[in-house]
C-alpha positions in Angstrom: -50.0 17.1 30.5 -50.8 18.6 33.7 -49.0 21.4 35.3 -47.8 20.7 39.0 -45.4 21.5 41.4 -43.6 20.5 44.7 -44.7 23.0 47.1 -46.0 26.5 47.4 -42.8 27.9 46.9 -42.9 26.3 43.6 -39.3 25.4 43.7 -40.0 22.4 40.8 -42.5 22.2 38.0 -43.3 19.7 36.3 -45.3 19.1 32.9 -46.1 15.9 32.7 -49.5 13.9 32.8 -49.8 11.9 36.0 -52.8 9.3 36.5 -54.9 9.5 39.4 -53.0 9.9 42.8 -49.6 9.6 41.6 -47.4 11.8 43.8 -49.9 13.7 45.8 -47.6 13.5 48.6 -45.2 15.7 46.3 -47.3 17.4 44.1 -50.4 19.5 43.9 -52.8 20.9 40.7 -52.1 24.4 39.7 -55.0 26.3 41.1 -54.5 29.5 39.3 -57.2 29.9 37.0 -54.5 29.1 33.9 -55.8 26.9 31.4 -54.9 22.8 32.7 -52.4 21.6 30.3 -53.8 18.3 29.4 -51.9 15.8 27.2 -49.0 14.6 24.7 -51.7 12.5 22.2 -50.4 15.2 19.0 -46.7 13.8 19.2 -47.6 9.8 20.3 -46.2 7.6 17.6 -49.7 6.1 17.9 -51.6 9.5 17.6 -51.7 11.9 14.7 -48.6 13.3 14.6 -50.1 16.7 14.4 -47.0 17.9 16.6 -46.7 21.1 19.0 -49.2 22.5 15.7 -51.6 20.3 17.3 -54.7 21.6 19.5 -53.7 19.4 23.1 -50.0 19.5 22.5 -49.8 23.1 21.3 -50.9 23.9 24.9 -47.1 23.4 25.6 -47.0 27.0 25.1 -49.4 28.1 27.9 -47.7 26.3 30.4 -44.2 27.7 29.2 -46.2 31.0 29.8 -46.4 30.1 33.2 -42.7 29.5 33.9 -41.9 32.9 32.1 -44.9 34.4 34.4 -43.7 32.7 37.7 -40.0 33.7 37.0 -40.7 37.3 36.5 -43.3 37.5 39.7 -40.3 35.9 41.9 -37.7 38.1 40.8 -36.4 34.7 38.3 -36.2 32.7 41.5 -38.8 29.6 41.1 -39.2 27.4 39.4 -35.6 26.9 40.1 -36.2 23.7 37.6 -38.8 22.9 35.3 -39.1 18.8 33.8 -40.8 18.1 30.7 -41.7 14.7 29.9 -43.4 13.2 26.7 -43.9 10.5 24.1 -40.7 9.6 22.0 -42.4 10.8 18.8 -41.5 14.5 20.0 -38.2 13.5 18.7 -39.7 13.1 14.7 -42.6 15.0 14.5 -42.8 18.0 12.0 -39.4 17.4 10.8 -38.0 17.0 13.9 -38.3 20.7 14.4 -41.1 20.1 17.3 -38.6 18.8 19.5 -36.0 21.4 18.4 -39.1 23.9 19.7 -38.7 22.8 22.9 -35.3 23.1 23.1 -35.6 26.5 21.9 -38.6 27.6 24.4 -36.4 26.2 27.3 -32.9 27.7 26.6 -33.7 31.1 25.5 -32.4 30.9 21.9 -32.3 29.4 18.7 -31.1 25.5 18.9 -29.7 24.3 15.6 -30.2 20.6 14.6 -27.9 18.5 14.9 -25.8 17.7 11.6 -27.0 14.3 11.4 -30.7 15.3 11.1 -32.1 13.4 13.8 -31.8 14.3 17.9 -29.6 12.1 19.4 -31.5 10.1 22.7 -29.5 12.4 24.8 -27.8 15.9 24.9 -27.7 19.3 26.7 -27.9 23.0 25.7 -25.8 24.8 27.8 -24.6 28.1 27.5 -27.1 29.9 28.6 -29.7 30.0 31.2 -31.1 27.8 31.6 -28.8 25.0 32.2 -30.9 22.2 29.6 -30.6 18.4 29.1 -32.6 15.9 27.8 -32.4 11.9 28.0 -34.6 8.8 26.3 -35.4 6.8 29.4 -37.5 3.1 28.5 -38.6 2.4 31.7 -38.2 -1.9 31.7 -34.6 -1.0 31.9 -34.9 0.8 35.4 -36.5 -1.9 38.1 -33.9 -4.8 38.2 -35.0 -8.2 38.8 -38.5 -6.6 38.2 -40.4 -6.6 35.0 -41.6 -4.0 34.0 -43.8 -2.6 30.6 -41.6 -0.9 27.8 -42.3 2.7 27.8 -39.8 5.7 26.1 -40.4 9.0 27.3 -38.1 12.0 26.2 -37.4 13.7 29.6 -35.9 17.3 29.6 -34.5 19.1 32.4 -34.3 23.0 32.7 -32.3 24.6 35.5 -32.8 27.8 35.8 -30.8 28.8 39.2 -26.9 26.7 37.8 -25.4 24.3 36.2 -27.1 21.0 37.3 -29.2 19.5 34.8 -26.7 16.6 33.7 -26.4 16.3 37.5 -29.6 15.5 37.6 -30.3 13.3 34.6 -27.1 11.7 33.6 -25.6 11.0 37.1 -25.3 7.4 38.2 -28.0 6.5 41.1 -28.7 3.7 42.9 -32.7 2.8 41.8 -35.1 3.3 44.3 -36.5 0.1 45.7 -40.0 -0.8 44.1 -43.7 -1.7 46.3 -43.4 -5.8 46.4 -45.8 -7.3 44.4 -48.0 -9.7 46.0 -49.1 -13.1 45.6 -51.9 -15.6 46.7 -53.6 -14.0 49.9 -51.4 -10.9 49.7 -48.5 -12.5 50.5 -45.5 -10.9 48.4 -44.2 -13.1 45.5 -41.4 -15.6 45.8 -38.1 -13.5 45.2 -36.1 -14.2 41.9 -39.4 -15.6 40.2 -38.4 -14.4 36.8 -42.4 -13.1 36.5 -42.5 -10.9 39.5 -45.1 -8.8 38.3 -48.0 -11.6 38.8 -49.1 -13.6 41.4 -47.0 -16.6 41.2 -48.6 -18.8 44.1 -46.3 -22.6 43.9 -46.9 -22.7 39.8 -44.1 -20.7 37.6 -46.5 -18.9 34.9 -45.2 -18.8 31.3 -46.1 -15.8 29.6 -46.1 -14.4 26.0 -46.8 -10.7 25.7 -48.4 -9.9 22.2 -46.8 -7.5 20.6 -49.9 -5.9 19.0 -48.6 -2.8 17.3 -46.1 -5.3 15.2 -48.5 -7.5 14.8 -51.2 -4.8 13.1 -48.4 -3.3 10.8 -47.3 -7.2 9.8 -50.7 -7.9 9.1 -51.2 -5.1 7.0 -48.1 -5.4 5.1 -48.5 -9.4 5.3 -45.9 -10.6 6.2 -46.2 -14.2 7.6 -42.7 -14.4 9.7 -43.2 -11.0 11.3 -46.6 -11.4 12.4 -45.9 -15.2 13.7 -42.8 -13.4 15.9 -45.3 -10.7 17.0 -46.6 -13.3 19.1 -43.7 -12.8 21.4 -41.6 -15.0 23.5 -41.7 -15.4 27.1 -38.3 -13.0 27.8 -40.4 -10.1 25.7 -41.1 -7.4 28.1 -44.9 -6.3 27.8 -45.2 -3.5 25.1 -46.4 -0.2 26.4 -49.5 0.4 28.0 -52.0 3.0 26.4 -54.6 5.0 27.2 -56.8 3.9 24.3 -56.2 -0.4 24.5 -55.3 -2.8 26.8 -52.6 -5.5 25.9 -53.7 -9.3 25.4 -51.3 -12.0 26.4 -50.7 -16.1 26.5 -50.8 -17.3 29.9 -50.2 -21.0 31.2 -48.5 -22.5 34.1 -44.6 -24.6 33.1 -45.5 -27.9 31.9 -48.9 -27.1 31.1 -49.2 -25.3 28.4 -53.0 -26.9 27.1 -54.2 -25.3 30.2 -53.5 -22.0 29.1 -55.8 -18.9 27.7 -55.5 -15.8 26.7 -56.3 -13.2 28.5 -55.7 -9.2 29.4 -53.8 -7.5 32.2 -56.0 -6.4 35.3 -55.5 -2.6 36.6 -53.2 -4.4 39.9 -50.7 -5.8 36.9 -51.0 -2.6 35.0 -49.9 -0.6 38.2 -47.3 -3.2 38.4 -46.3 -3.1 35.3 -45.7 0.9 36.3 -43.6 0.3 39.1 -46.5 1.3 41.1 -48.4 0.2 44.0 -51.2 -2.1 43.9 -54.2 -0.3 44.2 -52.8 3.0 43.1 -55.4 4.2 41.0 -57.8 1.9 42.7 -59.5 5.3 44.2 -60.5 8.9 43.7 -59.3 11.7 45.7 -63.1 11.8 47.1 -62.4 8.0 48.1 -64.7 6.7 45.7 -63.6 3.7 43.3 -62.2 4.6 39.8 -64.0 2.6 36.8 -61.6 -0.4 35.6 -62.0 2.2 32.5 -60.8 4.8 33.7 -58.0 3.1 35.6 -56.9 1.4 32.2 -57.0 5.1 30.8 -55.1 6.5 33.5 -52.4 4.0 33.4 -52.0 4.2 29.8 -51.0 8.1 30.6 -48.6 7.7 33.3 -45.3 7.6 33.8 -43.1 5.0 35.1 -42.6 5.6 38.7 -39.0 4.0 38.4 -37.8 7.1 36.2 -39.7 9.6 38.1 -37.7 8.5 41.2 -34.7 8.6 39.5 -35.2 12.5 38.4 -37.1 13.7 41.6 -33.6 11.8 43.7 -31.6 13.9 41.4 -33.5 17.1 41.6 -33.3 16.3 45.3 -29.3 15.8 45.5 -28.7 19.1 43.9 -31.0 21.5 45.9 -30.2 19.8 49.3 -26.3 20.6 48.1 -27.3 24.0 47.1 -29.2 24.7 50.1 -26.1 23.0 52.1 -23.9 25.7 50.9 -26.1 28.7 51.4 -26.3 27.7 55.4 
């Protein structure tokens, strides 16, 4: 993770670990001297599953040190809302009693598990202060017509200053409009094409996306069916992208499937893939160009810009009302 926040004022933080230039617009890097909060690998599903006991994810800690720190040097006026984002394995780790941490931290007091055992994909804390709710978002399910790669992320919303956290993340929104993707000579691709996130040119490509984590475990557990089906189909969305690998696919054009190869996704359909712009991670702040690497790497740690809009449009609607009011 790394801790930013909207403006000076520090109105929103957020703990979350952006790639390379996402949001600078909106954002900037805490420049206090605080240790930089730097990832969620201890509660991946493909990590360790260390949990918050783990040395990166542990850090969690130091950056709720901050809020606590900035609320009591603004007289518990900013942040007015924190976000936390991370991997879907928060949910399980240790027990399950990671995630029930974080709850915890964030509300003030002790959070009991739900009788079932396991935390449902959504829910709030409220009560107290502050107002807290959390939601399961998989980002293929927020860009349309668009495809997009899977990717769950547990997103939990604090609200220190009301009551507007399920505003925020359970309230119906119109989805942001995503960059076009483009097609032979940067021309954007033809509209409906049921692959939007490649270049199409006149061709319709036909693409399998290889589900490799199923694949691994079938092999490993040999089973024959599973690890045939792990080859995926062409309505399979692409599995999430990581920091660590890079997806292989089957690629051919309709009617020619001899033609076809198998190949990996290049850093313009990985920002696609994100909801991002082409070229997003294409350069550093000093304008130099990023390693294909280090692009990869960056990619495989962001978030999907489709739920980010969603949550920043929220956070936006309830402080614009609040600020409505006060005038």
């Amino acid at each position: 993770m790394k801790i930013l926040s909207r403006s000076f004022s520090a109105e929103i933080l957020v703990l979350q670990g952006f790639p390379v230039r996402l949001r600078d617009s909106c954002f900037f890097r805490d420049k206090s001297g605080y240790p930089e909060i730097q990832d969620n690998q201890t509660l991946s599903l493909i990590g360790n599953r260390s949990g918050l006991a783990g040395a990166k994810s542990s850090l969690f800690y130091q950056a709720f040190r901050i809020i606590q720190e900035m609320r009591d040097a603004t007289d518990n006026l900013y942040p007015a809302i924190a976000v936390w984002e991370n991997v879907m394995g928060a949910f399980s780790t240790n027990d399950r009693m990671d995630f029930r941490a974080v709850l915890s931290a964030f509300s003030d007091t002790e959070v009991p598990m739900p009788p079932s055992g396991r935390w449902g994909n959504a829910g709030m804390v409220r009560g107290g202060t502050p107002d807290v709710c959390w939601r399961l978002m998989d980002a293929q399910y927020w860009a349309g017509s668009r495809r997009l790669a899977r990717r769950q992320r547990i997103f939990v919303v604090a609200d220190f200053g009301g009551r507007r956290a399920a505003d925020i993340l359970f309230k119906p929104r119109p989805m942001l409009p995503l960059p076009p993707p483009c097609g032979e000579g940067g021309r954007a691709a033809a509209e409906g094409d049921r692959t939007a996130s490649f270049e199409t040119g006149r061709q319709i490509p036909v693409i399998h996306p290889f589900q490799c984590f199923r694949m691994r475990g079938a092999a490993k557990r040999q089973e024959e069916t599973a690890f045939r089906n792990s080859f995926g189909l062409p309505t399979d969305p692409f599995p999430t992208l990581l920091a660590s690998d890079v997806t292989p696919f089957a690629f051919w054009y309709e009617g020619d499937p001899e033609g076809g190869c198998i190949r990996f996704l290049t850093e313009t359909e990985s920002e696609r893939l994100m909801g991002l712009p082409e070229g997003w991670t294409k350069y550093g702040a000093d304008g130099v160009e990023i390693r294909p690497l280090q692009r990869y790497k960056a990619l495989g740690n962001a978030i999907a810009l489709p739920c980010a809009d969603y949550i920043m449009a929220g956070i936006y609607e309830v402080l614009a009302d609040r600020a409505g009011k006060e005038e």
